[in-house]
PyMOL commands that place a pseudoatom at each C-alpha (Angstrom):
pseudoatom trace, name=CA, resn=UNK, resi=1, chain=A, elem=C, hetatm=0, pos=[0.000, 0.000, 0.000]
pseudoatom trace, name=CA, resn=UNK, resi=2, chain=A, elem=C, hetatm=0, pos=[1.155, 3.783, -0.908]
pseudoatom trace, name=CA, resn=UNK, resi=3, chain=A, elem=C, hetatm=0, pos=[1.967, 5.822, 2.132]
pseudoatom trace, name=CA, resn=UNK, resi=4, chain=A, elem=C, hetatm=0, pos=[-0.379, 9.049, 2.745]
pseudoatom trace, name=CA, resn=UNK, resi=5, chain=A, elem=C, hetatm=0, pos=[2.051, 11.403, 1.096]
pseudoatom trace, name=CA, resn=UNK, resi=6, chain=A, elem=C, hetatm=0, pos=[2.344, 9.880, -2.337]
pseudoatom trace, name=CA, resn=UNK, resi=7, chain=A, elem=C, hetatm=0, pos=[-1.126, 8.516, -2.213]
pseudoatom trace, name=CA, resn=UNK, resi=8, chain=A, elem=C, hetatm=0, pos=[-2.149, 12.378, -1.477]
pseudoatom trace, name=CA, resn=UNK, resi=9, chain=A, elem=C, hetatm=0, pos=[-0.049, 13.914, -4.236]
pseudoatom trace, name=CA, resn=UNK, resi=10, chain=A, elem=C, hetatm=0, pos=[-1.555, 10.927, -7.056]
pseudoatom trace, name=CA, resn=UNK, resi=11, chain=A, elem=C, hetatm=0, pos=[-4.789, 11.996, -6.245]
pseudoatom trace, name=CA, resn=UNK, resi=12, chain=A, elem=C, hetatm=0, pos=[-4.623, 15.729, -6.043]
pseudoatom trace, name=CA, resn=UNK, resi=13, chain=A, elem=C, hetatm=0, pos=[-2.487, 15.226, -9.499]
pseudoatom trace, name=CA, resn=UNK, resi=14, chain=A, elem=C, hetatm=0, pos=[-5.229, 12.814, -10.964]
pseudoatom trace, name=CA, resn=UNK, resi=15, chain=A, elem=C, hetatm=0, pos=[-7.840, 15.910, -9.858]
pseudoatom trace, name=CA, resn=UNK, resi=16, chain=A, elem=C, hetatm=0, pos=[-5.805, 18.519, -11.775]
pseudoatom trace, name=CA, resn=UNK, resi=17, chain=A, elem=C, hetatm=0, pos=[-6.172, 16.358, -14.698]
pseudoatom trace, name=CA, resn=UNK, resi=18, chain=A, elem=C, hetatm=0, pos=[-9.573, 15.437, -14.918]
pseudoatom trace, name=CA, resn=UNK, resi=19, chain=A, elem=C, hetatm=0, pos=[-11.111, 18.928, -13.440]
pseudoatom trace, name=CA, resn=UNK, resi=20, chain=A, elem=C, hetatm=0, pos=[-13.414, 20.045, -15.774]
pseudoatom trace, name=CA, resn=UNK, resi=21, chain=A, elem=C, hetatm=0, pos=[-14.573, 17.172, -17.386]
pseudoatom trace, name=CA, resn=UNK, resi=22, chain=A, elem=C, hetatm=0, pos=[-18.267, 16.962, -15.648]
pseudoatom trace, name=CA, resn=UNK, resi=23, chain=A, elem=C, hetatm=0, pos=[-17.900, 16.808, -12.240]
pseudoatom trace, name=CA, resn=UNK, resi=24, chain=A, elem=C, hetatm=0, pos=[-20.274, 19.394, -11.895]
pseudoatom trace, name=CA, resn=UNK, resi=25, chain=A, elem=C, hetatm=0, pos=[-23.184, 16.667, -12.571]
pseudoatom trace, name=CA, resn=UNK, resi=26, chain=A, elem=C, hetatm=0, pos=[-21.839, 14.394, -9.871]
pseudoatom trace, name=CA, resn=UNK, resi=27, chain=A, elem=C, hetatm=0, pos=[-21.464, 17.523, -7.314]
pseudoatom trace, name=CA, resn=UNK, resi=28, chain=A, elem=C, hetatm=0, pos=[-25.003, 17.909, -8.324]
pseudoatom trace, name=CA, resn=UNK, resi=29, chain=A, elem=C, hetatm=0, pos=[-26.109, 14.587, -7.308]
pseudoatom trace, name=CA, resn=UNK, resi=30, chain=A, elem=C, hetatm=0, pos=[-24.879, 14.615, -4.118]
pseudoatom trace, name=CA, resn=UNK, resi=31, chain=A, elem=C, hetatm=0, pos=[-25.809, 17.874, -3.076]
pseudoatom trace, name=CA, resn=UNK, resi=32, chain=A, elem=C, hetatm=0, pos=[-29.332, 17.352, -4.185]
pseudoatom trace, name=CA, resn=UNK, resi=33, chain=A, elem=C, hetatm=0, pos=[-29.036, 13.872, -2.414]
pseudoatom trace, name=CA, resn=UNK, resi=34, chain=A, elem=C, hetatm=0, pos=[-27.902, 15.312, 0.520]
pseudoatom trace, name=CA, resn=UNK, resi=35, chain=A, elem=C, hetatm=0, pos=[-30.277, 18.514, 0.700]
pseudoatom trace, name=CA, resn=UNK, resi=36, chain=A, elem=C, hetatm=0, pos=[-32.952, 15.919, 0.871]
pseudoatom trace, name=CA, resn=UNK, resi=37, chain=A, elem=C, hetatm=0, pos=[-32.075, 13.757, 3.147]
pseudoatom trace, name=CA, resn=UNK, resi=38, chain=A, elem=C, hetatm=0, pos=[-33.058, 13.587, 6.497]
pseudoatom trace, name=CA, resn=UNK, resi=39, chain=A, elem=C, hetatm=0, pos=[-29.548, 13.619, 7.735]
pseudoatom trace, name=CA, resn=UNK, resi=40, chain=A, elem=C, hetatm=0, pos=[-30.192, 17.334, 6.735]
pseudoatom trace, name=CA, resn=UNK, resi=41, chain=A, elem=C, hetatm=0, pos=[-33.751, 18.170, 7.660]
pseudoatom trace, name=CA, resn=UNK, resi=42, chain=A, elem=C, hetatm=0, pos=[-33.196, 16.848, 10.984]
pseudoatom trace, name=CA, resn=UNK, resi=43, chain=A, elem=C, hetatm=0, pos=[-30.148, 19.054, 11.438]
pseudoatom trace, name=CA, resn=UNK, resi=44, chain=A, elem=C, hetatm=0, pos=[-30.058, 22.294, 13.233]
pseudoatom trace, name=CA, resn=UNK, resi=45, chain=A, elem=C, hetatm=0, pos=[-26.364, 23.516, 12.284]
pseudoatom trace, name=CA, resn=UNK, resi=46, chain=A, elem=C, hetatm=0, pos=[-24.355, 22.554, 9.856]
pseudoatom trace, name=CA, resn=UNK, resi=47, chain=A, elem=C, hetatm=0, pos=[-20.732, 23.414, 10.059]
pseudoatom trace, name=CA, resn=UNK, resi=48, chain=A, elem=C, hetatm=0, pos=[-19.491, 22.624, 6.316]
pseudoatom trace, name=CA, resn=UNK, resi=49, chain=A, elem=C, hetatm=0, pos=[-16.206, 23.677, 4.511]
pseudoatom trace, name=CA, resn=UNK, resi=50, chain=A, elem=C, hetatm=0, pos=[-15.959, 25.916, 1.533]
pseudoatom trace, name=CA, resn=UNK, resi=51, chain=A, elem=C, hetatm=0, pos=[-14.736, 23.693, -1.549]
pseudoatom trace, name=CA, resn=UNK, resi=52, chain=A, elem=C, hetatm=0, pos=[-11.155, 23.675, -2.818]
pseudoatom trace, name=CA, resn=UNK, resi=53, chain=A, elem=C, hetatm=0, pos=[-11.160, 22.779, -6.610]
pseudoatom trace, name=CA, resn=UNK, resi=54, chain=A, elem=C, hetatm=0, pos=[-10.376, 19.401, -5.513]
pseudoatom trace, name=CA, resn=UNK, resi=55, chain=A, elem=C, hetatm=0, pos=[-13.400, 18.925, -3.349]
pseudoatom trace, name=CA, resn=UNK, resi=56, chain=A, elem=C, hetatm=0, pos=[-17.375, 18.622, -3.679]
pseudoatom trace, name=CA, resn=UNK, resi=57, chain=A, elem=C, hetatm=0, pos=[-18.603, 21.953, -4.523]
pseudoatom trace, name=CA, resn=UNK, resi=58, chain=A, elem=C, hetatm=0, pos=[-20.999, 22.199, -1.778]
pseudoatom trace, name=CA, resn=UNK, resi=59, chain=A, elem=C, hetatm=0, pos=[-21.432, 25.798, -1.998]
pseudoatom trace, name=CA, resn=UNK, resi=60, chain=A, elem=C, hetatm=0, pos=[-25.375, 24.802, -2.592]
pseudoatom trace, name=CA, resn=UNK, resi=61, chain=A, elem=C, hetatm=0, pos=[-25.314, 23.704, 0.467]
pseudoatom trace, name=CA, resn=UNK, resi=62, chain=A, elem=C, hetatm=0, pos=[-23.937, 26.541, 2.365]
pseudoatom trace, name=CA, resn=UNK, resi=63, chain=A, elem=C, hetatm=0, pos=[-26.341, 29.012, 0.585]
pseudoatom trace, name=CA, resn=UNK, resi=64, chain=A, elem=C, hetatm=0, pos=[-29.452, 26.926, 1.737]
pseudoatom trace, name=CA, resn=UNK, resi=65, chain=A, elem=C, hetatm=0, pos=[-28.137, 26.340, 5.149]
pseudoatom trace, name=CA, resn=UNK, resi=66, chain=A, elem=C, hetatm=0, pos=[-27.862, 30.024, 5.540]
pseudoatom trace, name=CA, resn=UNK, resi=67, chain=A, elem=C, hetatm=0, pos=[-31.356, 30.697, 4.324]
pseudoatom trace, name=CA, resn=UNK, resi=68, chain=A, elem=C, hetatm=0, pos=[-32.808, 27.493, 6.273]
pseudoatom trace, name=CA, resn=UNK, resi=69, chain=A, elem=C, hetatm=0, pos=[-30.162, 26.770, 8.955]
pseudoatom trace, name=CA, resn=UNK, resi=70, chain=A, elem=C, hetatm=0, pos=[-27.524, 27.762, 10.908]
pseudoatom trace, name=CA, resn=UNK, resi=71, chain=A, elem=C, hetatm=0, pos=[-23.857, 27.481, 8.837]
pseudoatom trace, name=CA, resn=UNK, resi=72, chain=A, elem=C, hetatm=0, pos=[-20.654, 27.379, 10.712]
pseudoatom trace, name=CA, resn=UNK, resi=73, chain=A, elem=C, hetatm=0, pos=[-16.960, 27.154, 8.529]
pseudoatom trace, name=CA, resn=UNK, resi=74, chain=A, elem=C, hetatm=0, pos=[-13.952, 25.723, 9.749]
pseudoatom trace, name=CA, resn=UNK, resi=75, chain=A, elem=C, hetatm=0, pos=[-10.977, 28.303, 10.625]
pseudoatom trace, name=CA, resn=UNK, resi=76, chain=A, elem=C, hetatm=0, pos=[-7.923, 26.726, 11.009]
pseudoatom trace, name=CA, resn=UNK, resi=77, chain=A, elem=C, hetatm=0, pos=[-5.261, 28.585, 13.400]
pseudoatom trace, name=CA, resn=UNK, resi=78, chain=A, elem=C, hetatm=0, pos=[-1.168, 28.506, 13.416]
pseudoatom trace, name=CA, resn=UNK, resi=79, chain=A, elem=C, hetatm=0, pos=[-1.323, 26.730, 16.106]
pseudoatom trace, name=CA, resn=UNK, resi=80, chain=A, elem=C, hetatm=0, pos=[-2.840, 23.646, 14.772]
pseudoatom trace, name=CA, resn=UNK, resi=81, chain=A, elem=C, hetatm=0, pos=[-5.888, 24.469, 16.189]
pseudoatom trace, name=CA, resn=UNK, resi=82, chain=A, elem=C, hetatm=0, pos=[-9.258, 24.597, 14.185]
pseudoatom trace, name=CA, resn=UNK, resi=83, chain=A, elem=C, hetatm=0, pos=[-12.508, 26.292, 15.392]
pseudoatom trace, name=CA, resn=UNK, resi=84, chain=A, elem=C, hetatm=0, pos=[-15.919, 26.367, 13.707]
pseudoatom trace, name=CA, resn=UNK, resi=85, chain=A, elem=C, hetatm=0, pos=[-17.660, 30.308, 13.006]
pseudoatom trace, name=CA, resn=UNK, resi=86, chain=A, elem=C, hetatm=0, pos=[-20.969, 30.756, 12.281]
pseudoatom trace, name=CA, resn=UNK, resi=87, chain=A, elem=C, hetatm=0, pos=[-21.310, 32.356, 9.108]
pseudoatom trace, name=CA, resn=UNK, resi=88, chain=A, elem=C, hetatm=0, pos=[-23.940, 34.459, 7.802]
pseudoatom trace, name=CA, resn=UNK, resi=89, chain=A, elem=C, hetatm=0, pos=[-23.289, 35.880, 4.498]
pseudoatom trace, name=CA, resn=UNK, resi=90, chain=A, elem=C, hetatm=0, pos=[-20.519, 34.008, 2.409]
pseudoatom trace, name=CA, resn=UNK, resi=91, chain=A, elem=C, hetatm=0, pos=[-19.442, 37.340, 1.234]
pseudoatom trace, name=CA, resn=UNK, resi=92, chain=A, elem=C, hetatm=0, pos=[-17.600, 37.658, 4.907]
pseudoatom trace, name=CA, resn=UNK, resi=93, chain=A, elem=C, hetatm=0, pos=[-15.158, 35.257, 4.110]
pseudoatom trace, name=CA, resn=UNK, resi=94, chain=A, elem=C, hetatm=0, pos=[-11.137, 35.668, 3.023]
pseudoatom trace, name=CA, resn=UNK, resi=95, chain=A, elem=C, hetatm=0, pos=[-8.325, 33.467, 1.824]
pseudoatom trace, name=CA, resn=UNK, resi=96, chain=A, elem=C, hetatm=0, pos=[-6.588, 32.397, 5.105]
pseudoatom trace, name=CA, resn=UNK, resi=97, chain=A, elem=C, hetatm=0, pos=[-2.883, 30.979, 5.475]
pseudoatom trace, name=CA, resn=UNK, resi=98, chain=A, elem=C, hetatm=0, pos=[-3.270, 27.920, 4.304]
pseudoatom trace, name=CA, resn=UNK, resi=99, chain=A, elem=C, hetatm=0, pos=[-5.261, 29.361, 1.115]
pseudoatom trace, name=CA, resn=UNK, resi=100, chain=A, elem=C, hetatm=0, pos=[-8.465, 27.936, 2.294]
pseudoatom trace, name=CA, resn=UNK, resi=101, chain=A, elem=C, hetatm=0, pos=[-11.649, 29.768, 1.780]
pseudoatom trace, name=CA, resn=UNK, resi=102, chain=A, elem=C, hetatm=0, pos=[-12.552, 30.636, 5.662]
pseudoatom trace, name=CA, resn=UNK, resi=103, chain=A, elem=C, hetatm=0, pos=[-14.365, 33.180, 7.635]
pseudoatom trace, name=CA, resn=UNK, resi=104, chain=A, elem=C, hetatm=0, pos=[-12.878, 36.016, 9.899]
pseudoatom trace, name=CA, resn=UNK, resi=105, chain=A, elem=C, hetatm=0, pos=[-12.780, 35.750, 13.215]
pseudoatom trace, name=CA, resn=UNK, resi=106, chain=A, elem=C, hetatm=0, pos=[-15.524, 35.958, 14.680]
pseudoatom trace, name=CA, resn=UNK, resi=107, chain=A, elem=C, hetatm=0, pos=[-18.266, 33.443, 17.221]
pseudoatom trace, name=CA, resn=UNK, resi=108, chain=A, elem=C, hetatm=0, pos=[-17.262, 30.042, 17.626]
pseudoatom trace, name=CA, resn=UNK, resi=109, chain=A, elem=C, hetatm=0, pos=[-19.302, 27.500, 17.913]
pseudoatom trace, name=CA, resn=UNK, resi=110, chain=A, elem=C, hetatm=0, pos=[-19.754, 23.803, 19.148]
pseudoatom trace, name=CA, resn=UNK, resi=111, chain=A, elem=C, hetatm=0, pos=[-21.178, 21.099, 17.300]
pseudoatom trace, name=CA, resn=UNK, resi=112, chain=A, elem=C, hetatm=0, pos=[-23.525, 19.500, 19.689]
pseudoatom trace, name=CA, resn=UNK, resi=113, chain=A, elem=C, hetatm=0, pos=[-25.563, 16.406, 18.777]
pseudoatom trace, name=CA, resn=UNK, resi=114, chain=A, elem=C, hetatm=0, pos=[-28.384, 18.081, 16.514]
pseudoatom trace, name=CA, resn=UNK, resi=115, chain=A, elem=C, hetatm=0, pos=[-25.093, 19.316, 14.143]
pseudoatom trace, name=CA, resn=UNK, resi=116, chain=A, elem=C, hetatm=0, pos=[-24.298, 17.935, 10.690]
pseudoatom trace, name=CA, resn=UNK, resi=117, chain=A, elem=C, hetatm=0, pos=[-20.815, 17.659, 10.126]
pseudoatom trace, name=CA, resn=UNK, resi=118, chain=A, elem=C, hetatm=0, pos=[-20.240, 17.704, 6.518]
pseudoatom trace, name=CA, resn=UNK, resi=119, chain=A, elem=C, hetatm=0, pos=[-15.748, 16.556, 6.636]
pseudoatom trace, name=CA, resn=UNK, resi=120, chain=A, elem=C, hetatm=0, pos=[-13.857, 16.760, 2.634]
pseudoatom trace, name=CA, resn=UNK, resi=121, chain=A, elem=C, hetatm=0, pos=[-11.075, 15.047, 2.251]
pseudoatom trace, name=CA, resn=UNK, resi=122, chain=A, elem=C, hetatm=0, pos=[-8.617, 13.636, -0.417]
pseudoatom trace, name=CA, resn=UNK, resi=123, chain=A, elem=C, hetatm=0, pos=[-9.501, 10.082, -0.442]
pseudoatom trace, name=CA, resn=UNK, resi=124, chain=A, elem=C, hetatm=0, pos=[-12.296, 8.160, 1.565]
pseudoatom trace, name=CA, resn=UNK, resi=125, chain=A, elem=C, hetatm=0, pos=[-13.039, 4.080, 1.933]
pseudoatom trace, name=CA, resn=UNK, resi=126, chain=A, elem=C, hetatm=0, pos=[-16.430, 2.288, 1.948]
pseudoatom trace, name=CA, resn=UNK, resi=127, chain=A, elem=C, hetatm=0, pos=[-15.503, 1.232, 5.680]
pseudoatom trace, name=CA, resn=UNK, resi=128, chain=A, elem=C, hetatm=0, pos=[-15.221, 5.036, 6.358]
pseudoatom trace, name=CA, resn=UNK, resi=129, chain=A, elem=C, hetatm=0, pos=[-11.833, 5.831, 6.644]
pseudoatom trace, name=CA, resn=UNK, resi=130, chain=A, elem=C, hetatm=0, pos=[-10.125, 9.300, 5.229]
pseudoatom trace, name=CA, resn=UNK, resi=131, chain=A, elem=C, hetatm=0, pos=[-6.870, 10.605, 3.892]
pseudoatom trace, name=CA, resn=UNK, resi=132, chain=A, elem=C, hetatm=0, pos=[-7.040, 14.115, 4.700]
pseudoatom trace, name=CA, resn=UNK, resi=133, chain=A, elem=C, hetatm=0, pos=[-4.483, 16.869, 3.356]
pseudoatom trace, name=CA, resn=UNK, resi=134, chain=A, elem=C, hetatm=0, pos=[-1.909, 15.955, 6.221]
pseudoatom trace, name=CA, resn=UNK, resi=135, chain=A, elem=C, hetatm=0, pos=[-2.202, 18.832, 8.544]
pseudoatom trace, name=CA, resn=UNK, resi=136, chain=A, elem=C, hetatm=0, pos=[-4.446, 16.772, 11.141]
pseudoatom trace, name=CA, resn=UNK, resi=137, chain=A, elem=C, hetatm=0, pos=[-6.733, 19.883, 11.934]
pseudoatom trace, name=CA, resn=UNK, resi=138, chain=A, elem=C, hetatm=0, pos=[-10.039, 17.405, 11.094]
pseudoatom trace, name=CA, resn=UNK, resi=139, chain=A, elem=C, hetatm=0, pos=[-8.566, 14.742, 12.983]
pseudoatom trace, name=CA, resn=UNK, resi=140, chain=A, elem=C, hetatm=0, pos=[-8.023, 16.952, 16.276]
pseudoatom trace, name=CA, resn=UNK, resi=141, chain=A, elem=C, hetatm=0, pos=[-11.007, 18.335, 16.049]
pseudoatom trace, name=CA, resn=UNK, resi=142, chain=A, elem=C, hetatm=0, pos=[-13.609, 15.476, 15.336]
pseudoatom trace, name=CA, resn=UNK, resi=143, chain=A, elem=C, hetatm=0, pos=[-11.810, 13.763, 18.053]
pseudoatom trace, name=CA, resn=UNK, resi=144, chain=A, elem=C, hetatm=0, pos=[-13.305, 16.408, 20.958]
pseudoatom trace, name=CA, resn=UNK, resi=145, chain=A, elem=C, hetatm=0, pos=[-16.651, 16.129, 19.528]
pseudoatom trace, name=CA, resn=UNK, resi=146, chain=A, elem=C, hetatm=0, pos=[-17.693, 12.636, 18.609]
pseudoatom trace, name=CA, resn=UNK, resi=147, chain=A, elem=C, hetatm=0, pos=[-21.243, 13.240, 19.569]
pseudoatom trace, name=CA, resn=UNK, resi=148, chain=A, elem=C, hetatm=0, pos=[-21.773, 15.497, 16.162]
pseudoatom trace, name=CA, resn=UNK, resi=149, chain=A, elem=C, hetatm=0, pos=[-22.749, 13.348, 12.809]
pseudoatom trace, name=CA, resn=UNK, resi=150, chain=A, elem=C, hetatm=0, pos=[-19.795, 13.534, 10.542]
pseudoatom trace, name=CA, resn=UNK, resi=151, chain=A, elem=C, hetatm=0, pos=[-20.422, 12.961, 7.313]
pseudoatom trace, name=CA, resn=UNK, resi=152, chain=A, elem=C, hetatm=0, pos=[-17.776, 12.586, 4.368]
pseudoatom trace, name=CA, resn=UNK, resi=153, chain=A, elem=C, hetatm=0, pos=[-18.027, 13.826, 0.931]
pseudoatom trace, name=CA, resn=UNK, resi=154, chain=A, elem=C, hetatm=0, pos=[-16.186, 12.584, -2.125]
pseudoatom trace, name=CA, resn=UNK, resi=155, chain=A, elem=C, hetatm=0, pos=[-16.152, 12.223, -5.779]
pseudoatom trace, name=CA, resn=UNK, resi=156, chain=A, elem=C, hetatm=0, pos=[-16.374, 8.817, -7.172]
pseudoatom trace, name=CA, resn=UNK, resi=157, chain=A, elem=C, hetatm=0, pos=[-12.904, 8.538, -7.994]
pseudoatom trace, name=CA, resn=UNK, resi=158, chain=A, elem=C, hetatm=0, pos=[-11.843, 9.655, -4.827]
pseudoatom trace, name=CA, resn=UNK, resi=159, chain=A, elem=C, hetatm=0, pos=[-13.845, 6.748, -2.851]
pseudoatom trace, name=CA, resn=UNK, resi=160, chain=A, elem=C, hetatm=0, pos=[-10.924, 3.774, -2.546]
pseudoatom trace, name=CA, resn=UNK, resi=161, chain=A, elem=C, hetatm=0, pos=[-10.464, 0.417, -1.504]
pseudoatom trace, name=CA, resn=UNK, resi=162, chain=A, elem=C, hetatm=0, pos=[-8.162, 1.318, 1.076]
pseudoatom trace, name=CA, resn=UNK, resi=163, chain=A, elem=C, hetatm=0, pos=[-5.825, 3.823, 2.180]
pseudoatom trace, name=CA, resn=UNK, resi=164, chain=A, elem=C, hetatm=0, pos=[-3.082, 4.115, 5.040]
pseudoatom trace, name=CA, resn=UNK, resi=165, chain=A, elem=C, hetatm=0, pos=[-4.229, 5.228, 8.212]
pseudoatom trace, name=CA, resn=UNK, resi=166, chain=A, elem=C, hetatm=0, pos=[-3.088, 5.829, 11.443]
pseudoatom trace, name=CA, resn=UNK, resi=167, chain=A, elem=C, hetatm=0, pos=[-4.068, 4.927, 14.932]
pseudoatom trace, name=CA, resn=UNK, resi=168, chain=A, elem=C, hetatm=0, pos=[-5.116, 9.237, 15.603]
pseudoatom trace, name=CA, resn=UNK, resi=169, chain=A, elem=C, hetatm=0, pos=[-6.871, 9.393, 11.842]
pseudoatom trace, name=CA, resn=UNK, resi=170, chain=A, elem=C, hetatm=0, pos=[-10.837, 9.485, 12.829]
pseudoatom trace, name=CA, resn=UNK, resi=171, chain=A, elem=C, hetatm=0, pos=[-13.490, 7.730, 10.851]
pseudoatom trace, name=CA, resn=UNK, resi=172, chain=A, elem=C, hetatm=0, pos=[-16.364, 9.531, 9.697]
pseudoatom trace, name=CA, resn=UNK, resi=173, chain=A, elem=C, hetatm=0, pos=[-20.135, 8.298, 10.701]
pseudoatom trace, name=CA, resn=UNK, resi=174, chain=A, elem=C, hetatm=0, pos=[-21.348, 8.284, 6.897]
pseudoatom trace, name=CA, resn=UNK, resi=175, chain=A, elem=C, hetatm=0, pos=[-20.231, 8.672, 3.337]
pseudoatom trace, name=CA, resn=UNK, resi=176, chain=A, elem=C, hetatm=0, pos=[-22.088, 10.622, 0.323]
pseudoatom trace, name=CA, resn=UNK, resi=177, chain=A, elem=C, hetatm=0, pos=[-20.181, 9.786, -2.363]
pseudoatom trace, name=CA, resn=UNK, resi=178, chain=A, elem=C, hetatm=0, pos=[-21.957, 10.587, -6.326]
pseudoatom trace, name=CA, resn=UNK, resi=179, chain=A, elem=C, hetatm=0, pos=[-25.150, 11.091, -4.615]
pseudoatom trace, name=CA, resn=UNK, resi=180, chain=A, elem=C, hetatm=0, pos=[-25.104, 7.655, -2.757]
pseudoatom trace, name=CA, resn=UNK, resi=181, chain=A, elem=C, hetatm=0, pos=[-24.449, 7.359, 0.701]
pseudoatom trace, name=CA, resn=UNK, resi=182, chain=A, elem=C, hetatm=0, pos=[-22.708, 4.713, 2.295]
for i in range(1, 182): cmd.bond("trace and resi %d" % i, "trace and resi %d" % (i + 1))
show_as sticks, trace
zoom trace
C-alpha cells in the first residue's frame, strides 16, 4: 500500500487532470441527495467547509443552510488548532494561510448532537476511513466532539479500496459519495 504522502499527491495530481470534465453533474447529485435527506432536515447547524477545486462543490449547500439553517466554517489557526464560526453571508469570508476559503474571526461554535458535520477530504473508503491533506486539523477536532454526525463527501474517484491510516486518523459516521451514501 502507498503511504499518505504519495497517495495524497496521485490523487490531487489525478484531480488537476480530470477537473473540468463533468464533475459538476456528480457535485449535483450529491448535493441534491444530501439537501434531501433527512440527515439534513433533521439538522439544526451545519458546520461545512468551503470547496477547494479538488473537493465537492458544496457551496449549494452553504447558501441553503444560511437561508434554512444555521452554517458554521472551519478556521484553522497557526497553532494547529481549528474552530468552527458561524457564518452568515458568504461574502464575509477571506483566503486564510493555508489558502483555504474561511471566515474572519468571529463566534465560535460547538457542534452538539443536533449538528451535521459535513468533513472533505482527499480520499475516503467504503468502511469510512479518510486521507485528509496531512495537517491533522479534522482529525483533532472530530476527536473532541464525537457526539456530532460527521459525514464525508467525495467524488467517485476519490472513494478507494483502502488507504493508510493511522491509529489518531478518525473515521467519519457516513459517506455521500456521487449522490449515494454509504
Amino acid at each position: 500500500m502507498q503511504d499518505k504522502e504519495s497517495l495524497r499527491a496521485q490523487l490531487l495530481f489525478q484531480e488537476k487532470t480530470l477537473r473540468g470534465t463533468g464533475f459538476t453533474g456528480e457535485d449535483r447529485l450529491s448535493c441534491s441527495a444530501l439537501l434531501s435527506s433527512a440527515l439534513y432536515k433533521d439538522a439544526s447547524w451545519i458546520f461545512g467547509f468551503f470547496p477547494l477545486p479538488s473537493e465537492v462543490d458544496i457551496r449549494v449547500i452553504l447558501h441553503d443552510a444560511i437561508a434554512h439553517k444555521h452554517l458554521a466554517l472551519p478556521l484553522c489557526r497557526p497553532d494547529g488548532t481549528m474552530s468552527f464560526q458561524e457564518v452568515l453571508s458568504l461574502d464575509h469570508l477571506h483566503t486564510g494561510s493555508l489558502g483555504i476559503t474561511e471566515p474572519l474571526e468571529g463566534s465560535a461554535v460547538m457542534p452538539s448532537n443536533d449538528t451535521l458535520i459535513l468533513v472533505p477530504g482527499v480520499a475516503f473508503t467504503h468502511q469510512r476511513e479518510r486521507l485528509g491533506r496531512g495537517k491533522g486539523y479534522y482529525d483533532r477536532f472530530l476527536h473532541l466532539y464525537r457526539e456530532s454526525y460527521t459525514l464525508g463527501i467525495c467524488r467517485k474517484h476519490q472513494l478507494l479500496k483502502n488507504i493508510p491510516t493511522d491509529q489518531w486518523d478518525i473515521e467519519v459516521n457516513g459517506l455521500l459519495c456521487g449522490g449515494t451514501f454509504f
